[in-house]
C-alpha positions in Angstrom: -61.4 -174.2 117.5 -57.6 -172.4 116.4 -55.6 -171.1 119.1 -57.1 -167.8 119.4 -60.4 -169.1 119.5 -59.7 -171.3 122.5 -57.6 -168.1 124.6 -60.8 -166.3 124.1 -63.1 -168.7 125.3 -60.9 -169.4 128.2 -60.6 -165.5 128.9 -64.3 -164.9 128.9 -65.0 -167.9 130.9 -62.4 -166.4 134.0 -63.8 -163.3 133.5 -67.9 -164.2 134.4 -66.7 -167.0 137.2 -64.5 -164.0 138.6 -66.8 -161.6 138.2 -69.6 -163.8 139.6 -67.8 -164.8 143.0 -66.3 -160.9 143.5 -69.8 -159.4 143.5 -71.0 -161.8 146.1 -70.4 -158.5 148.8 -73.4 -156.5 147.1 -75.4 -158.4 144.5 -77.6 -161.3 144.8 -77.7 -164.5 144.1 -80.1 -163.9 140.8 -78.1 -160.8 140.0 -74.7 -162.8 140.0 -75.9 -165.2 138.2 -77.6 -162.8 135.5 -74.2 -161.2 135.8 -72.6 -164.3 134.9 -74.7 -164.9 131.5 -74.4 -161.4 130.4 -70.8 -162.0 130.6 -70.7 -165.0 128.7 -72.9 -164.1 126.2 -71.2 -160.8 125.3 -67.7 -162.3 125.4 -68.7 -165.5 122.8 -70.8 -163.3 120.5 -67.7 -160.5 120.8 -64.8 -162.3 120.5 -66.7 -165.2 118.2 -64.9 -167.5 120.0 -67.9 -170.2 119.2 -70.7 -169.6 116.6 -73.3 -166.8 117.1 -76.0 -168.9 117.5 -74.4 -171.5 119.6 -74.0 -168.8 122.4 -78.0 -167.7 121.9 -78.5 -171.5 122.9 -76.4 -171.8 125.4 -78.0 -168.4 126.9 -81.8 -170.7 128.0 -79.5 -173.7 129.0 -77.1 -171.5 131.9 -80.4 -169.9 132.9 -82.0 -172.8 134.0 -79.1 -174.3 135.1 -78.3 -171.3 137.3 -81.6 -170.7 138.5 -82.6 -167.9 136.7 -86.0 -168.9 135.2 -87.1 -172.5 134.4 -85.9 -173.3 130.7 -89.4 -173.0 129.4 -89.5 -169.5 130.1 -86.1 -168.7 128.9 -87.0 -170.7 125.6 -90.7 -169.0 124.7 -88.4 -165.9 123.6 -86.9 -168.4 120.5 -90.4 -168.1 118.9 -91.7 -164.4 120.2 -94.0 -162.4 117.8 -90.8 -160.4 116.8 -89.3 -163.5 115.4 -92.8 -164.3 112.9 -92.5 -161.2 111.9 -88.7 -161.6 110.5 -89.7 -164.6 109.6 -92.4 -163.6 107.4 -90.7 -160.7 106.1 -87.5 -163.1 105.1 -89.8 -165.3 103.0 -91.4 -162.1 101.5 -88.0 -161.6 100.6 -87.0 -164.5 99.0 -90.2 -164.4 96.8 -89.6 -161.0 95.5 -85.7 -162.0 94.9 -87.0 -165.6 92.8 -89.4 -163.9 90.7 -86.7 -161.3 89.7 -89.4 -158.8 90.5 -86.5 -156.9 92.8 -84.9 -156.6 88.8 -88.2 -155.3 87.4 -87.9 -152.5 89.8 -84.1 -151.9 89.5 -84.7 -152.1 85.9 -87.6 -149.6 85.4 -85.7 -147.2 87.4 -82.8 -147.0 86.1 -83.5 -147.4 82.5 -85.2 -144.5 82.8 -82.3 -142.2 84.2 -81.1 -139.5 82.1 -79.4 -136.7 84.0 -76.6 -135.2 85.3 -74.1 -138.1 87.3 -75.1 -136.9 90.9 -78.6 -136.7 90.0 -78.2 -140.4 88.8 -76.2 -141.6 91.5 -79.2 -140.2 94.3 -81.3 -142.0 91.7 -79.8 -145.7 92.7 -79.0 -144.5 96.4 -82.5 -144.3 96.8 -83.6 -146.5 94.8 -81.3 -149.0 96.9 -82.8 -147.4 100.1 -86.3 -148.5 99.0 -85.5 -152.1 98.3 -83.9 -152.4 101.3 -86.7 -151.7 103.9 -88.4 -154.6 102.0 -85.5 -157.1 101.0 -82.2 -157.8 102.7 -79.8 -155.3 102.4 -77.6 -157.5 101.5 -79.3 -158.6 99.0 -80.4 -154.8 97.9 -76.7 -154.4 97.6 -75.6 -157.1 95.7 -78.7 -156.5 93.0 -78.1 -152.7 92.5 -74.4 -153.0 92.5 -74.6 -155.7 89.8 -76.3 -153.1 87.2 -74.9 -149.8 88.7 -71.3 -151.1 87.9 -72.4 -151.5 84.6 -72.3 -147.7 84.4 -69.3 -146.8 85.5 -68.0 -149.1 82.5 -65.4 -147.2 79.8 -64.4 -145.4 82.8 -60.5 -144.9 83.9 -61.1 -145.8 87.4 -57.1 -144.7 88.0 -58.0 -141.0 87.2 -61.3 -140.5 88.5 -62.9 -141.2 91.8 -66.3 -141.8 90.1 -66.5 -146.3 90.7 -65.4 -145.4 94.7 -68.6 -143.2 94.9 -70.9 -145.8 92.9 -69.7 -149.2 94.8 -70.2 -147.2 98.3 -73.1 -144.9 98.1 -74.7 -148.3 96.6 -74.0 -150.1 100.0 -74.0 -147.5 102.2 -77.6 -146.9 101.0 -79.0 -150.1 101.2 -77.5 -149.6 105.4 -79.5 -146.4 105.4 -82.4 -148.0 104.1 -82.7 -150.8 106.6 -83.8 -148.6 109.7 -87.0 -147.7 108.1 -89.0 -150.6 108.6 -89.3 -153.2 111.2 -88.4 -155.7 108.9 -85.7 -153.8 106.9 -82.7 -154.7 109.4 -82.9 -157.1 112.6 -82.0 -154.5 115.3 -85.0 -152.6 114.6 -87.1 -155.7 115.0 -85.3 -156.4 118.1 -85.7 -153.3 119.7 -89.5 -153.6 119.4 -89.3 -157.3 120.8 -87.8 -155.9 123.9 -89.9 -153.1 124.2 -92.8 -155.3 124.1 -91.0 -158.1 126.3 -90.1 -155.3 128.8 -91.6 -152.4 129.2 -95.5 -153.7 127.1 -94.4 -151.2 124.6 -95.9 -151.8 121.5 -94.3 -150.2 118.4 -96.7 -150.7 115.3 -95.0 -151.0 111.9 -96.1 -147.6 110.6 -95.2 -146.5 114.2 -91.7 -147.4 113.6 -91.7 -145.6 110.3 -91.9 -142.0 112.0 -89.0 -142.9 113.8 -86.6 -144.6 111.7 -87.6 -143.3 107.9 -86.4 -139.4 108.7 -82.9 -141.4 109.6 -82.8 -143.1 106.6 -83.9 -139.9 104.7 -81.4 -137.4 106.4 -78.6 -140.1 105.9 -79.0 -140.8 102.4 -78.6 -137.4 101.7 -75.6 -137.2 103.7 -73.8 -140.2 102.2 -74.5 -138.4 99.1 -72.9 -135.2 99.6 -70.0 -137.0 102.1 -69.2 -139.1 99.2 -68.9 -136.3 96.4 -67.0 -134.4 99.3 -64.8 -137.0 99.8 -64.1 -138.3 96.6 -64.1 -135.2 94.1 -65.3 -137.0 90.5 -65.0 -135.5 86.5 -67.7 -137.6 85.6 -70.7 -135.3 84.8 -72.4 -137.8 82.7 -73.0 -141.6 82.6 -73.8 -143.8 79.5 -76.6 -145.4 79.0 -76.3 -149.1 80.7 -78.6 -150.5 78.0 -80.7 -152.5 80.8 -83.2 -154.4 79.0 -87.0 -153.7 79.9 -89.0 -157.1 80.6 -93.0 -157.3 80.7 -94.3 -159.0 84.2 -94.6 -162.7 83.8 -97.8 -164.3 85.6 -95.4 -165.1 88.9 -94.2 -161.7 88.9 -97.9 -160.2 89.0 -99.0 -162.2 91.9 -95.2 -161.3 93.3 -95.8 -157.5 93.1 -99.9 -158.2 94.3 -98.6 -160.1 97.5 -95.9 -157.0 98.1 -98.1 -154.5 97.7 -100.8 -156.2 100.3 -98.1 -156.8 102.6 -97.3 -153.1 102.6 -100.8 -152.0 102.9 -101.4 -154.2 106.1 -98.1 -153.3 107.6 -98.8 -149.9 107.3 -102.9 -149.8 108.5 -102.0 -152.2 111.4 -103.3 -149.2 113.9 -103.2 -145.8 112.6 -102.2 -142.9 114.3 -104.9 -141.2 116.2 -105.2 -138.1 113.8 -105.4 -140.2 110.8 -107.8 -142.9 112.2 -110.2 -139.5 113.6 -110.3 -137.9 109.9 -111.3 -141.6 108.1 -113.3 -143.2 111.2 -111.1 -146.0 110.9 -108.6 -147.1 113.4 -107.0 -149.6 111.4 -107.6 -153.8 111.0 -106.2 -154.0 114.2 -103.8 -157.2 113.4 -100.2 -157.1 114.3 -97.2 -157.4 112.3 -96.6 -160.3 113.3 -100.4 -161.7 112.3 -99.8 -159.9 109.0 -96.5 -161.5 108.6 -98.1 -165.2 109.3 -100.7 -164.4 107.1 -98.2 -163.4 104.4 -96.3 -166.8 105.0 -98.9 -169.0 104.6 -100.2 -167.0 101.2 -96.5 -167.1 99.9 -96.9 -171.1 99.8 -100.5 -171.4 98.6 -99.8 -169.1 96.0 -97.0 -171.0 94.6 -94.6 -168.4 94.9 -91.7 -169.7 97.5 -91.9 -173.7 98.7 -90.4 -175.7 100.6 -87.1 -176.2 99.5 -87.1 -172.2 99.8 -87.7 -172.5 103.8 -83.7 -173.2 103.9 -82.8 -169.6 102.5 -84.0 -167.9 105.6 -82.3 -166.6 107.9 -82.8 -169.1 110.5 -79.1 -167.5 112.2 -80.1 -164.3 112.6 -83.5 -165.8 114.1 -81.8 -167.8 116.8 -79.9 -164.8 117.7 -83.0 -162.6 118.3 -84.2 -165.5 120.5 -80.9 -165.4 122.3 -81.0 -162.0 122.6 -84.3 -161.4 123.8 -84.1 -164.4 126.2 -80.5 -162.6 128.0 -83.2 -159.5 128.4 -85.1 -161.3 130.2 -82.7 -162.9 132.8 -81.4 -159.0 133.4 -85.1 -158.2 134.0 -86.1 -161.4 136.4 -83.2 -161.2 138.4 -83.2 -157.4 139.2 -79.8 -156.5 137.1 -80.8 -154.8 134.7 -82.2 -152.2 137.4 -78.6 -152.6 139.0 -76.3 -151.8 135.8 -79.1 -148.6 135.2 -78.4 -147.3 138.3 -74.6 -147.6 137.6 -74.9 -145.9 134.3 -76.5 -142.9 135.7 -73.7 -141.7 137.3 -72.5 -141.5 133.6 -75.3 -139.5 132.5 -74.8 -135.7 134.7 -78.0 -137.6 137.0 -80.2 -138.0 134.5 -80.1 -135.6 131.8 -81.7 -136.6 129.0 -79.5 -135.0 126.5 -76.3 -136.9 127.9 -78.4 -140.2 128.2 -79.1 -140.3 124.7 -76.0 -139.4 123.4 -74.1 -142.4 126.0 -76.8 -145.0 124.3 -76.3 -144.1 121.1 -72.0 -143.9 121.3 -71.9 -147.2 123.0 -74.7 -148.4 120.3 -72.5 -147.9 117.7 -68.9 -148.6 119.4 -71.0 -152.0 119.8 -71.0 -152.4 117.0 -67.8 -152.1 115.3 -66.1 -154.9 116.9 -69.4 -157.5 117.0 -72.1 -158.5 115.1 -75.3 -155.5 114.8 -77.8 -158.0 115.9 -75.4 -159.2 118.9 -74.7 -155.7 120.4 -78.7 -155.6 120.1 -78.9 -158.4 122.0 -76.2 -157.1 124.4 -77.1 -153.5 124.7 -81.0 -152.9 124.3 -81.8 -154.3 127.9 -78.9 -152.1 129.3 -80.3 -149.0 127.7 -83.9 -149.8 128.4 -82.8 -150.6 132.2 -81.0 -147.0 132.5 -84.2 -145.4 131.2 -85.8 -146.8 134.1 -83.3 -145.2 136.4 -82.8 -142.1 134.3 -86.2 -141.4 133.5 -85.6 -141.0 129.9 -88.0 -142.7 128.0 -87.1 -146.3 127.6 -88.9 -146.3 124.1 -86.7 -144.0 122.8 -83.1 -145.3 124.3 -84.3 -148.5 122.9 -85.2 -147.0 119.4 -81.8 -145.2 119.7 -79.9 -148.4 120.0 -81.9 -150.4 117.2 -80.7 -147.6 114.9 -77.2 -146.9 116.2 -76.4 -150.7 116.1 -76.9 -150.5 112.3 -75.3 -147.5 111.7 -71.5 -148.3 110.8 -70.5 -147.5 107.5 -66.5 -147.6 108.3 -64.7 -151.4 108.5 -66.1 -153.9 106.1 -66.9 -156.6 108.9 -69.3 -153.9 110.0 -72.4 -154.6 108.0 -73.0 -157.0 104.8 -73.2 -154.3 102.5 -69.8 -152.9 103.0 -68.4 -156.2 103.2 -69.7 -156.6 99.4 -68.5 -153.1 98.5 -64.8 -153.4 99.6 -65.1 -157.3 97.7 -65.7 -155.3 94.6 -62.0 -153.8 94.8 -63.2 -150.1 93.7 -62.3 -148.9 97.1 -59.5 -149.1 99.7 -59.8 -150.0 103.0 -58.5 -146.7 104.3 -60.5 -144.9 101.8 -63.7 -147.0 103.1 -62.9 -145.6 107.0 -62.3 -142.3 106.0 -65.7 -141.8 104.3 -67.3 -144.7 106.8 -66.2 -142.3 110.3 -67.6 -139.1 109.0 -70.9 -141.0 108.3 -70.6 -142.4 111.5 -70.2 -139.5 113.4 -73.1 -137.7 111.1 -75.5 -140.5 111.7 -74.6 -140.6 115.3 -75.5 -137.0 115.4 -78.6 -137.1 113.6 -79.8 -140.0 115.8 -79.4 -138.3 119.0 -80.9 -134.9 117.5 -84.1 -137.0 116.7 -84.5 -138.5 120.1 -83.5 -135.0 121.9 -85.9 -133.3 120.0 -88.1 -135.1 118.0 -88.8 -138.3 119.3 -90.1 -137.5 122.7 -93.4 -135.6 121.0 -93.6 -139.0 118.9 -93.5 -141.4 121.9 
């Protein structure tokens, strides 16, 4: 640990053993110690003072040793249904990325493009969108960008603004595109893990799409007007990248076969009422969880992934679901989370549902900006969840609105993978990337709270 490192943990340290022994006048034991971890676990996954996933252990440990819950009960959350289904989606991932088939796509799409530069450029946003929901964004990014540079090519990027707009509607995109699916970014996963954990919430897969795919929609459109706003371009048309088309191999068949029947069994999990009425079919009934063990297993039978492939998952991000949803659960055993509701609601104008939602979602995204999505998750969903219970705002849709908000910054680099891989590129400036990123902030923090004022609740 450097010099900094070691201040921090120090600093956070004082702080939860101060604020544990000043709230003895008016909490309980349980709450002070919940207190205590919340503290801890915030400050470490903030500050990064020790690695992420060092802190989502040490979160079972202090419970246990505090008193808390027993460390068999703070440990179950490691493995919870929402983790399977991560993990399944992950190696679904890593299939489609080592049998190219991601390419195939990419490549069919674009080599068919022949049109006018914006036309082209909402071409690859959402074609960049689409991967994403399936595949890493990260890895959506660093695919599309690879073959969309290739285009801007011949190009005098010191006279025209037209590389700036491909490099970030590319990653901004593939951020968009995330908060469609349960399994296309981590904080939407989490959010349904401590639905389910909390409140016996159950959002389905295709559930989650009504919610998060008219985000990911509305945004996509709005990085691509903010960008042409922002960065006015000459470029009205775009050579041809001369991609090469490639037949499917055998892999690549049973690749696309496995995607496709992953889709369709995400998607008919439990159908919505209307839907199952009209067919006489309520759906197979399996969660997306099952569906995601089932899609595991196949993955290895088939041939496709093995077991050398197990070490590309994101076993991180994994342990710091578990961590996350195991701190939820100390708020919720030891009474605080009731506590820090009741303390927000002061905040709120008593309750109104307007002001609620806008709070979660502008602490959602400050969150965000200075720590890790999936750690101001972990920090933030039981909080919000805890003030609908005081509130009387839906918890469903305060935790929704922090799944998406937590995913939503598109201004520093260290804010999500994708711009990190964008501002590597050297296209674009960092004040250049903050000055397009806070306006599509501040739009997607406006869209979010519009779809949870208005929307949402007829959803729910």
């Amino acid at each position: 640990m450097d010099a900094k490192k070691i201040v921090a943990f120090a600093a956070v340290l004082t702080g939860s053993v101060f604020a544990f022994y000043s709230t003895s006048g008016f909490l309980s034991t349980g709450e002070r110690s919940a207190l205590l971890v919340l503290i801890v676990a915030a400050g470490l996954w903030t500050t990064e003072a020790v690695p992420l996933v060092a802190t989502s252990i040490l979160i079972p440990l202090l419970q246990s040793l505090l008193g808390i819950q027993s460390f068999n009960a703070a440990l179950t959350f490691f493995f919870d249904p929402v983790v399977m289904l991560l993990l399944g989606g992950f190696l679904l991932a890593i299939a489609v990325e080592k049998n190219d088939l991601d390419e195939y796509f990419a490549f069919q799409i674009i080599s068919r493009v022949r049109a006018d530069s914006r036309v082209v450029i909402l071409v690859l946003m959402s074609t960049t969108a689409f991967l994403s929901m399936w595949i890493s964004n990260t890895a959506a990014t660093a695919l599309m960008l690879t073959m969309a540079l290739r285009m801007t090519e011949g190009i005098a990027e010191a006279e025209d603004n037209f590389p700036k707009i491909v490099v970030l509607s590319i990653a901004y995109s593939a951020t968009a595109g995330g908060l469609a699916t349960l399994v296309g970014t981590t904080t939407c996963a989490m959010a349904a893990g401590f639905l389910k954990g909390l409140v016996g919430y159950e959002v389905t897969f295709l559930g989650w799409m009504f919610y998060g795919l008219p985000v990911t929609m509305i945004m996509v459109l709005a990085i691509w007007l903010v960008l042409f706003t922002v960065f006015p371009t000459k470029v009205n048309s775009i050579p041809n990248p001369g991609l090469e088309r490639r037949p499917l191999n055998r892999k690549q068949k049973l690749t696309l076969a496995m995607f496709l029947c992953s889709v369709l069994l995400w998607l008919t999990g439990s159908l919505p009422e209307p839907i199952a009425l009209a067919i006489g079919w309520p759906g197979h009934g399996m969660s997306s969880s099952v569906v995601a063990a089932i899609i595991a297993v196949l993955l290895f039978f088939l041939g496709l992934i093995n077991e050398g492939d197990l070490s590309r998952a994101n076993w991180g991000t994994l342990l710091l679901i578990g961590g996350g949803l195991s701190l939820g659960s100390a708020l919720e055993v030891s009474g605080l989370m009731v506590v820090i509701g009741d303390g927000l609601l002061a905040l709120t104008g008593g309750g109104s549902r307007l002001l609620t939602v806008a709070l979660v979602a502008a602490f959602g995204l400050g969150i965000s900006i200075i720590a890790s999505n999936t750690a101001s998750a972990g920090i933030f969903l039981p909080i919000a969840i805890g003030l609908g219970a005081s509130t009387g705002v839906s918890p469903v849709i305060l935790a929704i609105v922090v799944g998406i908000t937590t995913s939503l910054d598109f201004m520093l680099p260290v804010g999500t993978p994708p711009n990190a891989i964008a501002y590597s590129t050297g296209k674009v400036k960092m004040r250049e990337m903050i000055k397009a990123g806070f306006l599509l902030d501040l739009v997607g923090v406006l869209v979010t709270i519009g779809l949870a004022s208005l929307l949402w609740p007829f959803i729910v």
